[in-house]
C-alpha distance (Angstrom), angle and dihedral (degrees) to the residues before:
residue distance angle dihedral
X1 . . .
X2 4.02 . .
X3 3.85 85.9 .
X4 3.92 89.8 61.6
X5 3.77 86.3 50.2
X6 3.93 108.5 59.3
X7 3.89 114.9 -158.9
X8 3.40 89.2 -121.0
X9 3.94 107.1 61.2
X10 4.36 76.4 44.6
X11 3.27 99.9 53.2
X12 4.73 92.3 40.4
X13 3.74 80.6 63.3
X14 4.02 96.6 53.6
X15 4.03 113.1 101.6
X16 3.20 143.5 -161.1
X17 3.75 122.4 -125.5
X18 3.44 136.5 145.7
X19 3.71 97.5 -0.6
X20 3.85 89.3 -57.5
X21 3.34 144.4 93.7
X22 3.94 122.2 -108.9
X23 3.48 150.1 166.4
X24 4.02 110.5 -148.5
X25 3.98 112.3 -123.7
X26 4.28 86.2 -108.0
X27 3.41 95.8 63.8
X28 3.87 97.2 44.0
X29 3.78 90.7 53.1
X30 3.61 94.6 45.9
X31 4.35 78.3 54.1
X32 3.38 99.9 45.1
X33 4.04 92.1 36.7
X34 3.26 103.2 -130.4
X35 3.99 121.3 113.9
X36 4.19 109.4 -92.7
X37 3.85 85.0 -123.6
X38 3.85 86.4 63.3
X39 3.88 89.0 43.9
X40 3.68 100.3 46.4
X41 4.49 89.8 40.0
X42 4.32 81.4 60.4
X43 3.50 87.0 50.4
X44 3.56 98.8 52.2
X45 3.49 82.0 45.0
X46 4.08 87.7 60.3
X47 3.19 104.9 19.9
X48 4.01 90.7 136.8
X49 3.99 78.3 72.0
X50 3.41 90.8 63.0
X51 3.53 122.8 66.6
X52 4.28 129.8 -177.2
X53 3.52 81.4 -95.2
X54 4.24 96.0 54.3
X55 3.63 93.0 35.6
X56 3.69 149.1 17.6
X57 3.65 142.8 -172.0
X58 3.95 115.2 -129.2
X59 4.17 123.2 -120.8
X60 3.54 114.5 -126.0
X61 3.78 92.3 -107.0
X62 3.86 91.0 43.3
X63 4.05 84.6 57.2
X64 4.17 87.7 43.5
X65 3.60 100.0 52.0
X66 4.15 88.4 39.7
X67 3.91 87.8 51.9
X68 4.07 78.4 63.0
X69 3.46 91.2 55.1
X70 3.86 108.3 40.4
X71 3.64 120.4 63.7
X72 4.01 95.8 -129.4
X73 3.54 114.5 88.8
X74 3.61 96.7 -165.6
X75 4.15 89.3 81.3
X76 4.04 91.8 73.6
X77 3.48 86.7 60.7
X78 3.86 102.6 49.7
X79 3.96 116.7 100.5
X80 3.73 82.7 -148.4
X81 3.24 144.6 38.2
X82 4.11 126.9 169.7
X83 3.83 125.9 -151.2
X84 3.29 128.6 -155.9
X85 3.56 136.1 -170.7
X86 4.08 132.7 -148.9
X87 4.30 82.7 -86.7
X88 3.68 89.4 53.8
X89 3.76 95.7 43.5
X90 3.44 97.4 52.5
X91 4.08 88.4 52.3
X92 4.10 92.0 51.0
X93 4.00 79.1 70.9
X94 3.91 93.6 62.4
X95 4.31 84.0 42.2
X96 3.99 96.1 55.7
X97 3.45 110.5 42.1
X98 3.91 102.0 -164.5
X99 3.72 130.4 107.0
X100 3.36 96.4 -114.1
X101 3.99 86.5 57.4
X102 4.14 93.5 53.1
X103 3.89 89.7 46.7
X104 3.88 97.5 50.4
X105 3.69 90.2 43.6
X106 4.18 87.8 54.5
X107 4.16 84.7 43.8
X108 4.17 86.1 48.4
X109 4.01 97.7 44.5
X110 4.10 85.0 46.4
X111 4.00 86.4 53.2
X112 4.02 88.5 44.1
X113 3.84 89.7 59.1
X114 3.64 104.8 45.0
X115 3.73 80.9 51.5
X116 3.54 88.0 63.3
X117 3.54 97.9 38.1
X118 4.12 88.4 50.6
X119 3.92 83.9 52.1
X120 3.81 102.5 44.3
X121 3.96 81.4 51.4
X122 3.67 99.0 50.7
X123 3.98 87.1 46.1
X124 3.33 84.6 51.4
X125 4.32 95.5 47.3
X126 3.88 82.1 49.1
X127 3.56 101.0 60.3
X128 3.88 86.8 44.2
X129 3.52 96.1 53.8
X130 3.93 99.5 45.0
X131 4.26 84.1 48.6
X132 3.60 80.8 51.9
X133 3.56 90.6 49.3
X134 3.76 96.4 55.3
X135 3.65 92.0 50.9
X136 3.24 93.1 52.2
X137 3.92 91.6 52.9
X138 3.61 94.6 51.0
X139 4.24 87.0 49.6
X140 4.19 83.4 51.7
X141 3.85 89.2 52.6
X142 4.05 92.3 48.6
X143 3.39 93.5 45.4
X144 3.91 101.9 43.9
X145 4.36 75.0 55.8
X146 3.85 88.3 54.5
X147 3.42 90.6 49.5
X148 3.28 100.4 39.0
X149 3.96 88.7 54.6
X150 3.75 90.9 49.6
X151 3.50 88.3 48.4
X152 3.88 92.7 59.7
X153 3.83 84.7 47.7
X154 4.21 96.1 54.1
X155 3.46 90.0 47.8
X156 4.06 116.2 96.0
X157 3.66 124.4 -139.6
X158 3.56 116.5 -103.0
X159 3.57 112.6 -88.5
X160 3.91 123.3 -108.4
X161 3.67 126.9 -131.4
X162 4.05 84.7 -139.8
X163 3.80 109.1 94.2
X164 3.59 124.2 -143.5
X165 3.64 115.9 -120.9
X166 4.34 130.5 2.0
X167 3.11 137.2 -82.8
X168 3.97 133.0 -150.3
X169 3.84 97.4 -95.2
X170 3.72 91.2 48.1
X171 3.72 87.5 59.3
X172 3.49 99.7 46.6
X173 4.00 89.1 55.0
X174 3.63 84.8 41.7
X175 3.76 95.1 59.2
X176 3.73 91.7 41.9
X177 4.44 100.6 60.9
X178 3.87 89.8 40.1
X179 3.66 116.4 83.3
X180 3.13 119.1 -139.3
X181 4.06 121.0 -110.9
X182 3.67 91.2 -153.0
X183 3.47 132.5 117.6
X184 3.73 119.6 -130.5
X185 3.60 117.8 -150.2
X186 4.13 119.5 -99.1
X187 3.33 120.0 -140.4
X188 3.71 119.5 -125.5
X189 3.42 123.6 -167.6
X190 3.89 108.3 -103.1
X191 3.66 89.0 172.6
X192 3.64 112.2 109.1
């Protein structure tokens, strides 16, 4: 029977509401195969098995916004809808005494765990990712520094309004304010 019942298509139909985990009364009938008016009569039947913590009946709005969320429409029209929790499934097996019953239950506990399992691993992807993430920020800071540094290096100094070297016209004025050191011939008067 569990191989008719993948994990999978179990563990799509697990919600969650109220900070737990729960399969709604529909679903579990539809499991079990038995109509959820039959499921929900043995629970009324038992419900001293089933404690706030097993089971719980839906708000209105809680059944609204889930009608959002689940694919049958019928749900929004239900005046009431049961939850139940990994606790409560597990104590449905003790209320329907059939095989079918005992080998769904094994199927749903299976689907509980890897539920867990897929949690404790994305809890565990999570802290990776924001260790990752702080790495990552300190390797931003270095290399906005590197870059930074290079930057400094790229840039050119300003330029000066002084130019290197001369040019003809600067020598000519050049020549023309210095006075010249050098002695220009006399003439005597060779003439005798």
């Amino acid at each position: 029977m569990t191989k008719l019942i993948p994990v999978e298509t179990i563990a799509s139909k697990i919600l969650f509401l109220r900070n737990e985990k729960v399969l709604l009364d529909r679903h579990l009938a539809k499991l079990y195969g038995v109509e959820t008016r039959v499921l929900n009569q043995a629970v009324s039947r038992n419900i001293r098995r089933f404690p706030p913590d097993f089971m719980f009946t839906l708000t209105r709005a809680e059944i609204m916004r889930i009608s959002q969320i689940v694919t049958s429409s019928e749900i929004k029209y239900s005046k009431r809808v049961r939850a139940f929790t990994e606790q409560g499934v597990a104590m449905l097996s003790s209320v329907l005494n059939s095989q079918r019953a005992i080998e769904v239950n094994i199927a749903i506990m299976r689907a509980f765990v890897h539920m867990r399992k897929m949690i404790v691993s994305h809890t565990e992807l999570a802290k990776k990712l924001k260790e990752l993430e702080h790495h990552i920020k300190d390797h931003d800071e270095k290399i906005q520094a590197i870059f930074e540094v290079i930057q400094q290096l790229i840039t050119l100094p300003e330029k000066t309004n002084k130019k290197i070297g001369f040019t003809a016209k600067e020598t000519q004025k050049s020549n023309a304010k210095k006075p010249t050191n050098k002695k220009q011939p006399t003439r005597k008067n060779t003439r005798k």
